[in-house]
C-alpha positions in Angstrom: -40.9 29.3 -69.7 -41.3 25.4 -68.1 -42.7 22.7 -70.1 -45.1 20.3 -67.8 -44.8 16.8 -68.6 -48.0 14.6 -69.4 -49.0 12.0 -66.5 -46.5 9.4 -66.0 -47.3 6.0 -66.9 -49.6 4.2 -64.5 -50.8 7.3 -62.7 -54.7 7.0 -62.2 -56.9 9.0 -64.4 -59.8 8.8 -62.3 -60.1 8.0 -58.2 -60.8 4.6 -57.5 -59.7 3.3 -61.4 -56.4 2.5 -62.0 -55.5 2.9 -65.7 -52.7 0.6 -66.1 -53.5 -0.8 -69.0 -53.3 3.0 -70.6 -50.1 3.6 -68.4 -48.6 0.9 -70.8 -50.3 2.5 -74.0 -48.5 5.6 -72.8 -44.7 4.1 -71.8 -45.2 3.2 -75.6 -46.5 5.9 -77.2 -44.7 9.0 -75.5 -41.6 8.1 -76.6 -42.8 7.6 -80.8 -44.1 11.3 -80.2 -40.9 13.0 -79.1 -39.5 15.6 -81.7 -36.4 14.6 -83.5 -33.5 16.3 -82.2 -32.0 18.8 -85.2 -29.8 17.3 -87.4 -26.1 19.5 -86.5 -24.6 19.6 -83.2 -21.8 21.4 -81.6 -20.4 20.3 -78.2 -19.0 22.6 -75.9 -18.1 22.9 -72.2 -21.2 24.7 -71.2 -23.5 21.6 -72.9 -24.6 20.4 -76.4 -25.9 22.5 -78.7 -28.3 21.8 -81.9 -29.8 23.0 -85.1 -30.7 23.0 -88.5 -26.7 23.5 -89.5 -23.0 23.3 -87.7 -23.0 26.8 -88.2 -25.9 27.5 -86.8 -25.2 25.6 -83.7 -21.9 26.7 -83.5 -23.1 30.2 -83.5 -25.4 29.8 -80.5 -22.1 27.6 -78.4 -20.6 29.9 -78.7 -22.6 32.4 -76.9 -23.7 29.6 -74.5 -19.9 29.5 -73.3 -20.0 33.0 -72.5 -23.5 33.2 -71.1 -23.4 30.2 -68.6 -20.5 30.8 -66.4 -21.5 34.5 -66.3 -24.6 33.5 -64.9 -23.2 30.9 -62.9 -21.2 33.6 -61.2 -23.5 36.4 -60.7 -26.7 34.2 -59.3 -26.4 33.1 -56.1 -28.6 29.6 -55.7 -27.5 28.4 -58.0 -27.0 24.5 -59.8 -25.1 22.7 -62.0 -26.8 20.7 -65.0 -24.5 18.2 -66.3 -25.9 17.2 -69.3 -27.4 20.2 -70.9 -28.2 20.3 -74.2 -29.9 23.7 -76.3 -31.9 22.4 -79.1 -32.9 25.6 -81.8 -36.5 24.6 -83.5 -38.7 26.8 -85.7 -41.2 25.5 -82.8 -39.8 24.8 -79.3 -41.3 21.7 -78.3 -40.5 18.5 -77.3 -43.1 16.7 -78.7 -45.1 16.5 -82.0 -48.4 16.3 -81.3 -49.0 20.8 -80.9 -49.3 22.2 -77.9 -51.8 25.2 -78.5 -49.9 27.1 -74.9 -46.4 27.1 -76.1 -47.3 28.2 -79.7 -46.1 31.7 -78.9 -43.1 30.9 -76.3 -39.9 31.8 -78.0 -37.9 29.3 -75.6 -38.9 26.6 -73.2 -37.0 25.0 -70.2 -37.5 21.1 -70.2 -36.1 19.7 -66.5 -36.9 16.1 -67.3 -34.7 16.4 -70.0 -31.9 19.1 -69.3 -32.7 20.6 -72.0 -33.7 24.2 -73.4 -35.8 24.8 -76.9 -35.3 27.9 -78.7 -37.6 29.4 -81.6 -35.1 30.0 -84.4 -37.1 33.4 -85.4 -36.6 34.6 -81.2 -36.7 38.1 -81.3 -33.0 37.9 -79.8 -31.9 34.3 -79.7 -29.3 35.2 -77.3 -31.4 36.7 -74.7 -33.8 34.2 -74.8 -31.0 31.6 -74.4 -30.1 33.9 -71.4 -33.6 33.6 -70.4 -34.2 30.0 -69.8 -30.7 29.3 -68.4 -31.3 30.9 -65.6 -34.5 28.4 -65.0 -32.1 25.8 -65.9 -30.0 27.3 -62.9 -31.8 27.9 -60.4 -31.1 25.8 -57.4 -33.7 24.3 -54.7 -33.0 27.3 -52.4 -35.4 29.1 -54.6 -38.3 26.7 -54.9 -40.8 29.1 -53.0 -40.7 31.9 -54.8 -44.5 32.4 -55.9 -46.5 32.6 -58.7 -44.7 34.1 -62.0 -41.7 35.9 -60.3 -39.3 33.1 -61.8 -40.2 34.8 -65.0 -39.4 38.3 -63.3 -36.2 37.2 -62.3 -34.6 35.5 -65.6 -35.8 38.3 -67.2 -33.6 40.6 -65.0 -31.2 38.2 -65.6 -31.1 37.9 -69.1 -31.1 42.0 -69.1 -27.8 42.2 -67.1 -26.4 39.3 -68.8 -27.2 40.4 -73.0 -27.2 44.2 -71.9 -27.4 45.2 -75.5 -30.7 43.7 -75.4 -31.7 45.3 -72.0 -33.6 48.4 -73.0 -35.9 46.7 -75.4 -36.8 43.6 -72.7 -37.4 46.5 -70.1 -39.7 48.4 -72.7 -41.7 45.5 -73.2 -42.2 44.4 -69.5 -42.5 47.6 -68.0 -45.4 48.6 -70.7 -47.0 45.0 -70.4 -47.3 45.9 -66.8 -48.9 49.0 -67.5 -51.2 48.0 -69.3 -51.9 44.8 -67.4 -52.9 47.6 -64.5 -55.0 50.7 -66.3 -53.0 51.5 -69.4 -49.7 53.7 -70.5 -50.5 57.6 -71.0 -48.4 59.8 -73.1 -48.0 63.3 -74.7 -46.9 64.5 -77.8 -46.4 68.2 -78.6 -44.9 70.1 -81.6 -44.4 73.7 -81.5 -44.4 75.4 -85.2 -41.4 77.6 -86.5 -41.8 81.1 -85.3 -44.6 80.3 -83.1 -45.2 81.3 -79.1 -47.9 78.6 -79.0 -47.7 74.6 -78.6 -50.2 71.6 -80.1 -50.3 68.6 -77.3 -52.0 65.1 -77.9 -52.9 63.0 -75.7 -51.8 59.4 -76.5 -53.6 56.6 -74.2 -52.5 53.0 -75.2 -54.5 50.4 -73.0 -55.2 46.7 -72.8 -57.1 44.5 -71.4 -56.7 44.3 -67.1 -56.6 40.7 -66.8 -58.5 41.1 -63.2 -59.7 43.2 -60.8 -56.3 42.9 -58.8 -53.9 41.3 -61.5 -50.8 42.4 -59.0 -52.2 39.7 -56.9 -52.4 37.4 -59.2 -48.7 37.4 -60.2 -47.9 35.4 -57.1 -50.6 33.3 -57.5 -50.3 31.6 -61.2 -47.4 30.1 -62.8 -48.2 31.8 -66.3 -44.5 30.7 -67.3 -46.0 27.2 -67.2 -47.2 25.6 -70.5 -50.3 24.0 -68.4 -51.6 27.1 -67.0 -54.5 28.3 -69.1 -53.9 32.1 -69.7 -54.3 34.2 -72.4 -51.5 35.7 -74.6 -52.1 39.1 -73.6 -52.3 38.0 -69.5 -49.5 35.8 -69.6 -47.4 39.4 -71.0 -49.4 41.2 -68.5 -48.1 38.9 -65.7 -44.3 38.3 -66.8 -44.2 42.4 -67.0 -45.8 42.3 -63.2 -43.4 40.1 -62.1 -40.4 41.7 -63.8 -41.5 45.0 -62.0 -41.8 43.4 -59.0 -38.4 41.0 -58.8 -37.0 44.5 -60.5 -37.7 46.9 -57.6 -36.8 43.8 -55.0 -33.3 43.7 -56.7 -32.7 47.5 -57.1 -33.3 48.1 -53.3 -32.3 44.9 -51.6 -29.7 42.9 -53.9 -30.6 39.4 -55.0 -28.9 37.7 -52.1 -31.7 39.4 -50.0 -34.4 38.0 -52.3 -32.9 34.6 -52.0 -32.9 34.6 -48.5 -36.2 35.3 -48.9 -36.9 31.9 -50.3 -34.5 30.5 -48.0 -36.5 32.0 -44.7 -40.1 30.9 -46.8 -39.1 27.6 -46.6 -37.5 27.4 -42.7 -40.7 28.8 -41.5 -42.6 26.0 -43.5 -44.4 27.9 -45.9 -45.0 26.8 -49.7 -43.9 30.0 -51.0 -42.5 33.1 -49.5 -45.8 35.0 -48.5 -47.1 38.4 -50.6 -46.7 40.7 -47.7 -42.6 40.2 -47.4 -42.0 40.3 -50.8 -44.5 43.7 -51.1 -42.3 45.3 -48.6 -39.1 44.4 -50.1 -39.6 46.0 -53.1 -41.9 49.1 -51.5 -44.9 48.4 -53.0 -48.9 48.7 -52.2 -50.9 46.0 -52.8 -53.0 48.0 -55.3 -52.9 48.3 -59.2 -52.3 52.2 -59.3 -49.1 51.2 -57.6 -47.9 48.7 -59.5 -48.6 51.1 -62.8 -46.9 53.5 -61.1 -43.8 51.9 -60.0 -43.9 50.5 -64.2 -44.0 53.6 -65.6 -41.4 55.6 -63.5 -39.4 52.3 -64.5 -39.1 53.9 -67.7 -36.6 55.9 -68.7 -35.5 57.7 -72.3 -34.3 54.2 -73.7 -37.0 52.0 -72.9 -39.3 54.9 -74.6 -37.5 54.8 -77.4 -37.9 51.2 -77.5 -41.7 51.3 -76.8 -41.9 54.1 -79.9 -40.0 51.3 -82.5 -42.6 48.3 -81.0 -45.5 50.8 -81.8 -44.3 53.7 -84.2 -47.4 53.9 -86.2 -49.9 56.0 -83.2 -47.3 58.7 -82.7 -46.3 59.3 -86.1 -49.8 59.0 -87.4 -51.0 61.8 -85.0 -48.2 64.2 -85.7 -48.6 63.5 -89.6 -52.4 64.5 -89.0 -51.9 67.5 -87.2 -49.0 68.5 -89.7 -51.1 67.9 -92.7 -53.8 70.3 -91.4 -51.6 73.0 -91.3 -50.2 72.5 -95.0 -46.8 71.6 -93.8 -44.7 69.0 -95.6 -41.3 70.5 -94.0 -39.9 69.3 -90.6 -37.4 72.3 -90.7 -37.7 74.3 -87.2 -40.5 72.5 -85.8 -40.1 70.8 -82.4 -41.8 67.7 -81.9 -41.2 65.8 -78.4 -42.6 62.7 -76.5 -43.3 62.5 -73.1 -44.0 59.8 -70.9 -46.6 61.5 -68.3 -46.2 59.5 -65.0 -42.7 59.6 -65.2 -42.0 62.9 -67.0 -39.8 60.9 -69.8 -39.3 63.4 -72.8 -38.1 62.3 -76.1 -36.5 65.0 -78.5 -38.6 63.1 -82.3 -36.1 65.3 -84.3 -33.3 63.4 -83.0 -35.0 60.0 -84.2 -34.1 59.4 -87.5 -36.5 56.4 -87.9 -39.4 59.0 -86.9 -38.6 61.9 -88.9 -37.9 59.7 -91.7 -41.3 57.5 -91.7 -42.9 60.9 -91.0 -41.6 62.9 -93.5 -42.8 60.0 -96.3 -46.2 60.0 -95.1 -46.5 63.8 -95.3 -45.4 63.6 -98.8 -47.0 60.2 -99.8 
């Protein structure tokens, strides 16, 4: 995610009013508000890193050293920041008056100041690091890519990069998309010992569609940007849009192909590389059943399993029900599964000790 900067000094507020005499206020001001940079730091040949301890910033160096040249290798485009420093906050901000848009970013990329915030409760620190490097990397080649597909792309990053962390980012986009585009659809069935016959649920999670055509929108709104006004729920919609999309692009074409997309954008002297090339490179319709779709069969047996730890409580509630009615506080011989419907994606719940286990207690409870 980018931090935008507030007006620079002397910049009119109004046409026809210059506000000098504010600019000044500001040039004074700004500079009182910045945040206090954490008390440890650790230096290292990737950049400086801060926190709350040494070992705390040593800890995150040294994953930096491993993290930046990897990326360095494996993106073309790329640019090399001199001076970066990785600040870890229980708030990434750089600033102290709040900032009501960045109060749920888990890491921000500041340009103006080569330097990159982390929330110290990230849900994987290392990931997210992985995350805003690659917006700290990314050279002027790939200025015209649209919208929120810089998002899309240092999350693929970040996947190949931390891959230990791949299958739960994936889970998260590839659902966000989903239900950014008509919802997520799934099936659970459990057959009884000794019995021909088979009980099936359907399971429907859905959001909120943040527009008519929100696979449009993705190339339209920076929602990575702290100014754009989105909601929480849109801006997850739109990164998972534009994951799917810079995804698919990727998978077929290689990222050298969607750099020279950027790189062709910006010869023929447009802004941004327009909808219809990137639509094609990835094979996809310009419609939200598509995008869904191409989400869902995204999907595969890890990133279910993923989706089932963000949200156990719906599956295992609806088994325990069904159970209970029966009189049965025993999972011995039954056979419960999880499927994924538009992609056929079956999980096997006996195997999933975290399931059986939560289910079994609330039979017995």
């Amino acid at each position: 995610m980018g931090v935008q900067n507030p007006p620079s000094p002397g910049q009119p507020t109004r046409k026809g009013h210059s506000s000098s005499g504010l600019g000044l206020v500001l040039a004074l001001v700004l500079p009182a508000c910045l945040i206090a940079p954490p008390a440890a730091q650790v230096f290292s040949a990737s950049g400086t890193v801060r926190g709350a301890s040494t070992s705390e910033a040593q800890e995150l160096a040294d994953k930096l050293e491993y993290l930046r040249p990897s990326l360095m290798r494996s993106l073309p485009g790329v640019r090399q920041v001199d001076d970066l420093e990785v600040w870890i906050q229980d708030t990434p901000g750089l600033y102290s008056f709040p900032h009501s848009s960045n109060s749920d970013a888990e890491g921000l990329w500041s340009e103006s100041h080569d330097r990159i915030l982390l929330a110290r409760n990230a849900d994987d620190m290392e990931r997210t690091l992985a995350h805003e490097l690659v917006h700290a990397s990314l050279g002027h080649g790939w200025h015209t890519l649209p919208g929120t597909l810089e998002e899309g792309l240092a999350d693929y990053m970040s996947a190949k990069l931390v891959p230990d962390a791949a299958a739960r980012l994936r889970a998260g986009r590839l659902a966000s998309a989903a239900l950014a585009t008509g919802g997520l659809g799934m099936t659970l069935s459990i057959r009884l010992p000794n019995n021909p016959s088979t009980w099936m649920a359907r399971i429907t999670l859905s959001g909120t569609q943040p527009s008519a055509n929100p696979q449009r929108d993705v190339f339209r709104l920076a929602a990575g940007l702290s100014s754009t006004k989105v909601t929480a729920a849109s801006k997850r919609g739109y990164y998972g849009l534009a994951f799917v999309l810079i995804n698919r692009t990727i998978e077929r074409q290689g990222l050298q192909h969607l750099l020279n997309l950027c790189l062709s954008a910006e010869q023929q002297g447009y802004e941004s590389v327009p909808r219809p090339w990137l639509l094609k490179a990835a094979d996809l319709a310009d419609t939200p059943e598509a995008w869904r779709t191409a989400a869902l069969e995204a999907m595969g047996k890890a990133e279910l399993v993923e989706l089932l730890d963000m949200h156990p409580g719906f599956v295992r509630n609806a088994a325990a029900n069904y159970l209970r009615d029966k009189g049965i506080q025993d999972l011995e011989g039954l056979e419960i599964t999880l499927t994924l419907r538009e992609s056929n994606t079956t999980l096997d719940l006996q195997e999933n000790e975290a399931f059986t286990t939560a289910l079994l207690a609330e039979l017995t409870e």
